[in-house]
C-alpha positions as CSV (number, residue, x, y, z in Angstrom):
1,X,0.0,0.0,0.0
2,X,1.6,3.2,-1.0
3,X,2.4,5.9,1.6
4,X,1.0,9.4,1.5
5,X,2.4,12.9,1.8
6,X,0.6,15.3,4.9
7,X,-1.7,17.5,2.7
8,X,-3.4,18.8,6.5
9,X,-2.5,20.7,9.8
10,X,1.1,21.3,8.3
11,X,2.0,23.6,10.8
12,X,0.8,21.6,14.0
13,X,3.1,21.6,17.0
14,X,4.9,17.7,17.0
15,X,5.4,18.2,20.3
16,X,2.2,18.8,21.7
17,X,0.2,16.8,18.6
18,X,2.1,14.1,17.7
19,X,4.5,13.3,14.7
20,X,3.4,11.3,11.4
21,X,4.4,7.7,11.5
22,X,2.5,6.5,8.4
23,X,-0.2,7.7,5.8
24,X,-2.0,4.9,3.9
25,X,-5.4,5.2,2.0
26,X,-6.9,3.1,5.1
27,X,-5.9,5.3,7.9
28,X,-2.7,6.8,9.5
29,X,-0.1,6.2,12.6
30,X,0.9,8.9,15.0
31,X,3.0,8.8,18.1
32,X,3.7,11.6,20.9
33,X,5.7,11.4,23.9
34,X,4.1,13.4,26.3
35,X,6.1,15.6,28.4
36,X,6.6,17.4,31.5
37,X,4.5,20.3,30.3
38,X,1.8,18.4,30.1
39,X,1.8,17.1,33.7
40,X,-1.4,18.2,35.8
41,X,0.1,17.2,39.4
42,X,3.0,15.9,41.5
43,X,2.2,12.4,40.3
44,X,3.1,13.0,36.5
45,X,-0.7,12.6,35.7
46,X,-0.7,13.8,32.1
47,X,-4.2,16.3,30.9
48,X,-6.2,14.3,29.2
49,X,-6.8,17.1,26.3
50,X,-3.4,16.2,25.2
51,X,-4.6,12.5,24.7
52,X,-7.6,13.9,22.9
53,X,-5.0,16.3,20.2
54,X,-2.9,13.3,19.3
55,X,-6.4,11.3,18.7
56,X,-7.7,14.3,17.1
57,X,-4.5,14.8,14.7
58,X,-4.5,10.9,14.3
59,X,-8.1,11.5,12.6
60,X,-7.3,14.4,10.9
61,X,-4.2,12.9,9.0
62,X,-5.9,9.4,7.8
63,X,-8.7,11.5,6.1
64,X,-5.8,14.1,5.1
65,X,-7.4,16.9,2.7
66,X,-6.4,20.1,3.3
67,X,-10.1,21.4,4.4
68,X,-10.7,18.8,7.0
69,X,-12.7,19.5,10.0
70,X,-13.9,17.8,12.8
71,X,-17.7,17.8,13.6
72,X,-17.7,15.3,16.4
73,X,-16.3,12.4,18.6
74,X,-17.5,9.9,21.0
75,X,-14.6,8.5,22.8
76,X,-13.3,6.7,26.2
77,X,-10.2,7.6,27.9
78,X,-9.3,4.1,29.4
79,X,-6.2,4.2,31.7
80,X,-4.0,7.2,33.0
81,X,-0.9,8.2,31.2
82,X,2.6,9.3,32.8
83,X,5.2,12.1,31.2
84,X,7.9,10.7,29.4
85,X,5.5,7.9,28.2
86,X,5.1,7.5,24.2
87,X,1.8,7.0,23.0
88,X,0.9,5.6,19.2
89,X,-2.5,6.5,17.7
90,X,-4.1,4.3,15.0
91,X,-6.4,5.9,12.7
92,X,-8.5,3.8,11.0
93,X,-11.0,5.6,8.4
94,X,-14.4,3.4,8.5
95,X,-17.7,4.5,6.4
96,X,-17.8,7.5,4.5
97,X,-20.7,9.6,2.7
98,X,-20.1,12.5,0.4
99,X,-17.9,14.8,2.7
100,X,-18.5,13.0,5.8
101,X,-16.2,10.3,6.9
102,X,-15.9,7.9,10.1
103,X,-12.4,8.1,11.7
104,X,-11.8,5.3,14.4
105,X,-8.7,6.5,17.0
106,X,-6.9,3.7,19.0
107,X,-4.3,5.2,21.0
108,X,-1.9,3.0,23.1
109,X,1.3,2.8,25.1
110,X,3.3,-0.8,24.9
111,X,0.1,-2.3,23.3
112,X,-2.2,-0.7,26.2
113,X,-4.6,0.8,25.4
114,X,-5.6,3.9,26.8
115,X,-7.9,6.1,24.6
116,X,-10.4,5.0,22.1
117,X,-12.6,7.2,20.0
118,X,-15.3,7.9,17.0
119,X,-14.1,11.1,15.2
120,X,-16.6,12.3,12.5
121,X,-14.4,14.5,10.3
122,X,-16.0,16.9,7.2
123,X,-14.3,17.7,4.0
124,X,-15.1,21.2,3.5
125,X,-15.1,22.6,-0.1
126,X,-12.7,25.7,1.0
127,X,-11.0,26.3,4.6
128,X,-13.1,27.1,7.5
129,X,-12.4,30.5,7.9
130,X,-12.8,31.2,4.6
């Protein structure tokens, strides 16, 4: 299956997002190591809005058009995650209708899972601001 060039988000923050393992036509593969600047307390608990970017961005890249948006997610944070922990997110894209398409996000640590999600992503015809 042939890899794919980022044609979304180009100028997301790695750090915070994630960094692009792999684009395919079936989904996409990004991994963040979550830092000390994400911590929320003394124990190293990491905020789970962090999580939720590097699903988000996961979803984002597997539908990868320039004008995608997202219009909604269902998802299930599943265990707590620690600074200096990498984390891989699997997106796999699922049904799609016209603009709409279905974006399932598995995002893991040493094949544990920790975040799953539902991400329904649009395909605007020009940029949302625009």
């Amino acid at each position: 299956m042939p890899r794919q060039k980022p044609n979304t988000h180009l100028k997301i923050c790695a750090d915070l997002c994630g960094r692009i393992v792999e684009i395919t036509e079936k989904g996409s593969i990004v991994t963040l190591t979550v830092g000390s600047n994400m911590v929320v307390d003394d124990t190293g608990l990491i905020h789970g809005g962090f999580i939720f970017g590097l699903a988000d961005y996961a979803a984002m890249v597997a539908v990868n058009h320039p004008n995608v948006v997202l219009g909604a997610a269902n998802v299930k944070f599943l265990k707590p995650v620690k600074a200096g922990e990498t984390l891989v997110a699997t997106a796999s894209k699922q049904v799609g209708l016209g603009r709409k398409m279905e974006v399932k996000v598995d995002v893991s640590r040493e094949d544990i899972s920790v975040f799953s999600g539902d991400f329904t992503c649009f395909v605007l015809d020009k940029h949302v601001l625009n």
